[in-house]
N, C-alpha and C positions, 0 to 999 in steps of 0.2 A: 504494500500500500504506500502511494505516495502522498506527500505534505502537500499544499496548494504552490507554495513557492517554487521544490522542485517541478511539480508537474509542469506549470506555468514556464521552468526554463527550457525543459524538453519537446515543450511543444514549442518555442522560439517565439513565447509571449514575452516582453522587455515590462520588466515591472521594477518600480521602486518598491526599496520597503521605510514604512514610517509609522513606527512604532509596533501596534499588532497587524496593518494593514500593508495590505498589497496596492500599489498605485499603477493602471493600466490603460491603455487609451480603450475608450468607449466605443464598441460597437454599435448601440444604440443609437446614440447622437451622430456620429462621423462628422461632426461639423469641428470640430478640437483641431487644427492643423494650422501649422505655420506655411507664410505664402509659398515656402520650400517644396511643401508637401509633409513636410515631416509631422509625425503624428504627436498630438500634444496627450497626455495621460492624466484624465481627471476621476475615471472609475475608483476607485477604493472600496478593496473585497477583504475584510473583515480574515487573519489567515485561520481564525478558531471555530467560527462558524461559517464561511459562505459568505457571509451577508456582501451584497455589494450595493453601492449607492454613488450614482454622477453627480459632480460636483460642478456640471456644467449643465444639463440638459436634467435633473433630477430625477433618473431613470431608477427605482429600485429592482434590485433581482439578485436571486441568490445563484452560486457558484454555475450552477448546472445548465441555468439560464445563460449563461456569459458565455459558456464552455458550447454549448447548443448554435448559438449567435456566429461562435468562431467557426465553425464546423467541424468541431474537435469532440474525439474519444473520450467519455468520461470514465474508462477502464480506470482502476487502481487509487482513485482517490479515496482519499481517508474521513473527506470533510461533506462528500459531495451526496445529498438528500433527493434522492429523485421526487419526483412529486407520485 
């Protein structure tokens, strides 16, 4: 079983950590982006529970949802709640 952080790095999601949470760019919103393109990271997924919450577009959802949104395997995670 994996933690949200390793998962998140295996799957080549880029997250900050700050504090107990994961900081990730928002699938939801897609509006977070520098004129670059570079993707700006305003998700914040809770690493104890799931919980995630945008900090730009005020999207709630938990792990499963985000992981769903990416089109990513929810194999092996330790935190992740199906509905």
């Amino acid at each position: 079983m994996q933690k949200i952080k390793d998962y998140l790095n295996k799957s080549g999601i880029t997250s900050v950590e700050v504090g107990k949470e994961l900081v990730v760019w928002c699938p939801f919103c897609k509006i977070a982006r520098l004129p670059t393109g570079e993707q700006i990271a305003h998700l914040h997924i809770n690493q104890e529970t799931g919980a995630g919450e945008c900090y730009e577009c005020g999207k709630l959802c938990e792990l499963y949802e985000f992981i769903k949104e990416m089109g990513l395997p929810a194999q092996g995670l330790t935190t992740v709640v199906t509905p």
